[in-house]
N, C-alpha and C positions, 0 to 999 in steps of 0.2 A: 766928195770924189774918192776919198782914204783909196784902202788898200782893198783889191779884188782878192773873195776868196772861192777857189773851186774844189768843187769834190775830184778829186785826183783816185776815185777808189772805179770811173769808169770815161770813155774817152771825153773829151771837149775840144772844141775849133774856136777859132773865130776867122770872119770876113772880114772884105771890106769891096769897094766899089771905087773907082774913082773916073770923073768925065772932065776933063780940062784942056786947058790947050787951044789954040788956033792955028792948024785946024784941029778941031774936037777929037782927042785921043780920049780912049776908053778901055781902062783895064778890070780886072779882076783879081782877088787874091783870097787865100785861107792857110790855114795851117789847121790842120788835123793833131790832134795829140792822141796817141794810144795810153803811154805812159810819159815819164821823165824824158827816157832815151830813145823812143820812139815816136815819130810824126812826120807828117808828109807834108811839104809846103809846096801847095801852087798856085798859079799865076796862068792869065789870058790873057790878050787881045780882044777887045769886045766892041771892036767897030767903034761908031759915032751915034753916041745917043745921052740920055739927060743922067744923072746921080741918081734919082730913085732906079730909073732901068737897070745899071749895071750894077747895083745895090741887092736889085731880086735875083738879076741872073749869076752873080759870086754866090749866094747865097743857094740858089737851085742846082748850082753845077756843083759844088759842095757836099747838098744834099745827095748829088747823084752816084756823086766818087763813094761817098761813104755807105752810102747802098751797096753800092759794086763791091766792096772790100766786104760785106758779110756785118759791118758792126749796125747793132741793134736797138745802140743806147747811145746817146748823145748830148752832152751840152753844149749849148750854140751860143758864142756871143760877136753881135755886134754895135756898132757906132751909131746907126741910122735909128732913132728913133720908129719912125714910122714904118720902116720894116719890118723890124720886132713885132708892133704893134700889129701889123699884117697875119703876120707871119705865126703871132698868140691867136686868131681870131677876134681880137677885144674893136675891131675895128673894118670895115669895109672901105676896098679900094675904090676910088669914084674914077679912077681914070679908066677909059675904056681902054687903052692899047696895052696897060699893064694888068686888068684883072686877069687875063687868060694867066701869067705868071702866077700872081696870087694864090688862083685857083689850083696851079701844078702843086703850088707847096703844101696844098693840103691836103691834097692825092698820098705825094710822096711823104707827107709825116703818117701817114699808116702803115708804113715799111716798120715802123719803128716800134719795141717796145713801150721804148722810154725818150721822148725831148723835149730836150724844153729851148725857149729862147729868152734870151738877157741882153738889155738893152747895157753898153757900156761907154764910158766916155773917151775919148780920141787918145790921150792916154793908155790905158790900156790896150788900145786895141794897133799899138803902133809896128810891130808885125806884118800883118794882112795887110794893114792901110802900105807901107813900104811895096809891099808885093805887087798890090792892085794899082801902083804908081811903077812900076817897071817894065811897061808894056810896048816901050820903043823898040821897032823895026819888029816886034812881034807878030808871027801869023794869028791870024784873028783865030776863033773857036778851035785852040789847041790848045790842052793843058800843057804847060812847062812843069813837069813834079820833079821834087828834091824829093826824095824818102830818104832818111837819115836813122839812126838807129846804132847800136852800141859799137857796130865792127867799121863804123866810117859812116858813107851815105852814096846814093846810087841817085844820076840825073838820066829821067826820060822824058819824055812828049806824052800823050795820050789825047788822040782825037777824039771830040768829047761828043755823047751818044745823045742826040735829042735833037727834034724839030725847030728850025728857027723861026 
């Protein structure tokens, strides 16, 4: 498990997904890192659905924010195993209700120069996983964004751009 090390010389995020509760609460969460002092942390509502789904959809709305900001290089980590594994191509999704997902993220990894995805263990990734558990009394498909950065940090909404 040791110690996670990232190249800090271009951005990195991680997700996370989380589906719990009765009745079935479903959030989303990431944290963007530009640098040190700069990064955008957010958070959804993600309706009522299973841990791989709100696992793809943190991870596609993610992808999507950081599209829309212009950056063009990326390291990606998260917890789910088998998202990564999606998400590298090293594996095909057999569920039919989430390939259409799948197949978005491989659309949208040609926006990018450079990404890659890292599978990390719950450790590490305690962040996002926080975030993606914050989703009480939450409007469903709205980002909650923290942008945060050297002079303080600025809280907005961003209604999030894509077909459900």
């Amino acid at each position: 498990m040791g110690e996670l090390v990232i190249d800090k010389s271009y951005p990195w995020a991680f997700f996370d997904g989380d589906a719990e509760g009765d009745p079935m609460t479903c959030g989303g969460g990431g944290i963007i890192y530009l640098s040190e002092n700069k990064h955008f942390s957010l958070k959804a509502g993600l309706g009522s659905d299973t841990n791989n789904f709100v696992e793809l959809m943190a991870l596609k709305l993610l992808l999507l924010f950081v599209i829309e900001k212009g950056i063009k290089m990326l390291q990606i980590y998260g917890d789910s195993l088998v998202v990564i594994i999606w998400a590298n191509g090293l594996q095909r999704c057999h569920i039919m209700r989430l390939i259409p997902i799948v197949e978005e993220l491989r659309l949208l990894k040609m926006f990018f120069d450079l990404i890659c995805f890292t599978h990390v263990y719950k450790e590490h990734n305690r962040l996002a996983d926080g975030l993606s558990k914050e989703v009480a009394g939450m409007a469903q498909w709205i980002w909650n964004i923290i942008d945060t950065h050297e002079h303080g940090s600025d809280a907005y909404c961003h209604k999030l751009f894509h077909d459900l």
